[in-house]
C-alpha positions in Angstrom: 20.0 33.7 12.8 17.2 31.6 15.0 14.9 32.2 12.2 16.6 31.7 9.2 17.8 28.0 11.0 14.1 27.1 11.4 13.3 28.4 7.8 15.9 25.7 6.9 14.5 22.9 9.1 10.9 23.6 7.2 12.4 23.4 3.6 14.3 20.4 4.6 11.0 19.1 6.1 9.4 19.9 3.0 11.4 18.4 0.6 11.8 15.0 2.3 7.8 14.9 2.8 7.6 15.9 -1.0 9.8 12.7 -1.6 7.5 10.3 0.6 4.0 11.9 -0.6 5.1 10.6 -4.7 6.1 7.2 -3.4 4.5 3.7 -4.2 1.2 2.5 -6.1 -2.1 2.2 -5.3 -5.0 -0.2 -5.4 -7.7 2.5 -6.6 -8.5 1.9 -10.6 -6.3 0.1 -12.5 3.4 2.2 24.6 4.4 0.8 25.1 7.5 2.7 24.7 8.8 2.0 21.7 6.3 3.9 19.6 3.5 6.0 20.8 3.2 7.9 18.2 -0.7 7.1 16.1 -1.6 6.4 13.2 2.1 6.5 3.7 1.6 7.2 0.1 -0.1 4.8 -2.2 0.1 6.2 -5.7 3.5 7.0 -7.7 4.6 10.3 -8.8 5.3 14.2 -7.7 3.4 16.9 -6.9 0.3 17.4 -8.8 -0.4 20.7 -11.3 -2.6 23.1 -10.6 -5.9 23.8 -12.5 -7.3 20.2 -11.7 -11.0 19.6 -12.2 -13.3 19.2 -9.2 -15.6 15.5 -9.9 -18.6 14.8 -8.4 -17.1 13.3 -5.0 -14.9 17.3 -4.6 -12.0 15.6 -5.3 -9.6 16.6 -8.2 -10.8 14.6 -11.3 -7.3 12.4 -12.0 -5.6 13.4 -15.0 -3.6 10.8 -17.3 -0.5 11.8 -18.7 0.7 11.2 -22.0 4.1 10.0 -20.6 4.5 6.0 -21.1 3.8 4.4 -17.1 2.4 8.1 -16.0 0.0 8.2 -13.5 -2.7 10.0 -12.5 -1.6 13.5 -11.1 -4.9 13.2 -8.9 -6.0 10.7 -5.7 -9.1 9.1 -6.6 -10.2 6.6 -4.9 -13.3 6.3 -3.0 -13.9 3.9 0.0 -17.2 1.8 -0.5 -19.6 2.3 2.0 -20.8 -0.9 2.5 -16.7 -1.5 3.1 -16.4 1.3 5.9 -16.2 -0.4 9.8 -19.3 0.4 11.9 -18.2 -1.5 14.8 -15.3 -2.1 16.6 -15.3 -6.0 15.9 -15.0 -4.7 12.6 -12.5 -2.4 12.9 -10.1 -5.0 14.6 -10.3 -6.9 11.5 -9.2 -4.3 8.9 -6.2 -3.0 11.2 -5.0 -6.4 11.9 -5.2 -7.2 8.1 -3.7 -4.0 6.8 -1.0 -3.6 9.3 2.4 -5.0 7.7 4.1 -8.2 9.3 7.5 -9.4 8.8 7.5 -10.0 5.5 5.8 -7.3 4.5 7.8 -4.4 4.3 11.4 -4.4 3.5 13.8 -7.5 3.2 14.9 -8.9 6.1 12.8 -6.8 8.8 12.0 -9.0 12.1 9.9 -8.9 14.9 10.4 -6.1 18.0 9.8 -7.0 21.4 7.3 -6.3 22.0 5.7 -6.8 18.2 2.1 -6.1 18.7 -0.2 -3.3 20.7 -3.8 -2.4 20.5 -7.0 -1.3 21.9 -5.7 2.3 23.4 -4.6 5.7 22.4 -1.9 7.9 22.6 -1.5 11.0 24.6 0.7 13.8 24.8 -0.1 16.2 27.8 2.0 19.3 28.7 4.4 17.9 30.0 5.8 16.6 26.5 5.8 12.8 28.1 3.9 10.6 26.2 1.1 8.3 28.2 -1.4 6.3 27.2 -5.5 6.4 27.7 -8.5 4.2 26.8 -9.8 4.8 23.4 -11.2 7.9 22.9 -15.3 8.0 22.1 -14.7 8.4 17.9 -11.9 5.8 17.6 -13.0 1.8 16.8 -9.8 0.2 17.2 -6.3 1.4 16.6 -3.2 -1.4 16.3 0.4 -1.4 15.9 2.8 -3.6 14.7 6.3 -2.9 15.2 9.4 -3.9 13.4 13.0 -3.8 12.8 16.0 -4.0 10.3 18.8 -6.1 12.6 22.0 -4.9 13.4 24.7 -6.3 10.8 27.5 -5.4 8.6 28.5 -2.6 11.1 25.3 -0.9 11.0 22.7 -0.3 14.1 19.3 -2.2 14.1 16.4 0.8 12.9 13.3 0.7 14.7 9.7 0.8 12.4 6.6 1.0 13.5 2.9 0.6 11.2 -0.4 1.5 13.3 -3.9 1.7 11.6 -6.4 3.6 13.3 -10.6 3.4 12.4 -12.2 6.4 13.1 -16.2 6.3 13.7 -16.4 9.0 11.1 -14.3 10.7 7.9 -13.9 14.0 10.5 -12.6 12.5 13.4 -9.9 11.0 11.0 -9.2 14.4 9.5 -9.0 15.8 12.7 -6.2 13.5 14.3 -4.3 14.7 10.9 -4.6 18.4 12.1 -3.9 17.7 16.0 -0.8 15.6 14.5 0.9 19.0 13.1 -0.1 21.1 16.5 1.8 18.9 18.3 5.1 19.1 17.2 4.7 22.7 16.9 3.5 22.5 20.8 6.0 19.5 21.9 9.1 19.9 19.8 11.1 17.7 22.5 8.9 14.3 23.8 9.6 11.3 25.9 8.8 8.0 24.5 9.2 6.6 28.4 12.2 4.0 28.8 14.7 6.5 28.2 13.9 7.4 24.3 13.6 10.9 23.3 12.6 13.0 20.6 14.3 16.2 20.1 13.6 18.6 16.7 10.5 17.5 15.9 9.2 19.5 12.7 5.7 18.6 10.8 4.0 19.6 7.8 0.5 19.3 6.9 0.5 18.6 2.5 -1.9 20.9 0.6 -4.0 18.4 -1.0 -3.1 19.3 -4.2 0.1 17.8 -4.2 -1.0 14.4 -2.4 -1.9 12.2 -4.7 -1.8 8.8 -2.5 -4.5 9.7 0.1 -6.8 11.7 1.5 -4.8 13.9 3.3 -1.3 13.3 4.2 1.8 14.8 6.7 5.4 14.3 7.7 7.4 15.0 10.9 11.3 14.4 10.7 13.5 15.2 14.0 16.3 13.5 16.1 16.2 10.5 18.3 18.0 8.9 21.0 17.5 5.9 23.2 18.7 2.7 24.5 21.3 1.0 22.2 20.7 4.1 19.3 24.4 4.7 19.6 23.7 8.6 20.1 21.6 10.5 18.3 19.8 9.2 15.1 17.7 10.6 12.8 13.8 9.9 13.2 10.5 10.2 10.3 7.5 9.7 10.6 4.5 10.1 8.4 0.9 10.0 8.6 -2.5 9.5 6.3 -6.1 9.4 5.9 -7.7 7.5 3.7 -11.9 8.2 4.9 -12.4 7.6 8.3 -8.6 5.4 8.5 -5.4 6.9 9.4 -2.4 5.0 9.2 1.2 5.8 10.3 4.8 4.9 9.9 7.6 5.8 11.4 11.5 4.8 11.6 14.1 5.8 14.1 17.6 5.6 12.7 21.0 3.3 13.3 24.4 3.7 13.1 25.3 3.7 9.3 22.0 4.5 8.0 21.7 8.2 6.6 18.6 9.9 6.0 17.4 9.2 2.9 17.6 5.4 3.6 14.9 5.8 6.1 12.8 8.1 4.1 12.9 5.0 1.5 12.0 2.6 4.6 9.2 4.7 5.4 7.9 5.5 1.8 8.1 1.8 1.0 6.0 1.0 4.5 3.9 3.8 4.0 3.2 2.8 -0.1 1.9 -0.8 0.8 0.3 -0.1 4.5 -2.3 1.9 2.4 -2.3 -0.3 -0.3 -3.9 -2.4 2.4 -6.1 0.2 3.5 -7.7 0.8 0.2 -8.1 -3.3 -0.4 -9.5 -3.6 3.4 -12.5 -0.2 1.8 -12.7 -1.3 -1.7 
């Protein structure tokens, strides 16, 4: 019974990560303890086919459909070099510029207390509690910006949060991606510190076949409680690379909000934080 419960976590898992990886468009051709968690889709459209053709750069050459407003079934889009931070001055200038403000995401979102954090990095020892460290050695900056939807019209105020991390290199990126999945696997229950908790924490790692709005991309979906959540919420969270940039979103539940209206919170965030991204590396 044990098993065939998780098998239905995972599907669920996969399907709402399926919804968020085909959300929103693309710019390529044409703590504290509200959210330690690090650091979205960019390009319309559902899982790409199979059989795709490898370009010079070893990704999947894009192919246009034949479908009026189509897209292409493949991500394409390559960060220019001369556009990539080597310092950390640098850095702090394309998180601060990418990560979404107030009136940047969804109608109507306002500024948390505290709004901004920066300059550290988050970690998650065995104990499941989450602290926080200096930045590690590969990381230029990392900056988080959080927001939320205001209680009204009998509904609970959700809680979202946008960071952007710079990596010093394209493999240190891809390897926050990988340690991202280990952990819920390895922390399925974490503190957030003042009394919020995650509890059912699931993750899953796309195939980069079927991610066609970055690099590489994963979801995590589980429960939440905390001060004022008025009992246990629903929580998602996703995360993506774009080169050596990761940026993540995630969105604790409310009273009155069901699940699929955070997954739409968190696609739209998730869409136009790496909309951002790609604009910051073009």
């Amino acid at each position: 019974m044990k098993l065939m419960l998780v098998g239905t976590r995972v599907m669920a898992v996969a399907a709402a990560g399926a919804l968020l990886a085909g959300c929103g468009g693309s710019a390529s051709k044409g703590g504290d303890g509200p959210d330690p968690k690090r650091s979205g889709p960019a390009k319309r459209g559902g899982p790409a086919t199979g059989g795709e053709k490898t370009g010079a750069t070893g990704k999947p050459d894009a192919k246009e459909s034949t479908l009026p407003g189509a897209l292409p079934s493949a991500y394409e889009f390559t960060p220019n070099p001369a556009r990539v931070p080597k310092t950390a001055a640098q850095a702090r200038k394309l998180t601060r510029n990418a990560a979404l403000g107030e009136t940047d995401w969804t109608a109507g979102m306002v500024r948390h207390t505290p709004y901004e954090s920066g300059g550290n990095w988050p970690v998650l020892p065995a104990s499941c509690v989450w602290t926080r460290s200096a930045l590690p050695s590969g990381v230029l900056d990392s900056f988080t910006r959080r927001l939320d939807i205001p209680a009204r019209d009998g509904k609970g105020r959700v809680q979202g949060a946008v960071t952007v991390t710079v990596h010093r290199s394209e493999s240190g990126a891809d390897k926050e991606i990988k340690d991202t999945v280990q952990e819920s696997f390895r922390c399925p229950q974490q503190e957030l510190g003042g009394g919020q908790r995650l509890s059912g924490l699931m993750s899953l790692q796309f195939d980069q076949k079927d991610v066609r709005n970055a690099d590489a991309s994963l979801f995590e979906a589980g429960k939440y409680t905390g001060p004022g959540s008025g009992g246990i919420q629903d929580y998602v969270w996703t995360k993506s690379r774009i080169g050596p940039v990761t940026t993540a979103v995630s969105v604790k539940g409310a009273k009155g909000y069901r699940n699929s209206d955070l997954l739409r919170i968190a696609a739209e965030g998730g869409a136009k934080v790496l909309y951002r991204v790609e604009l910051e590396l073009k």
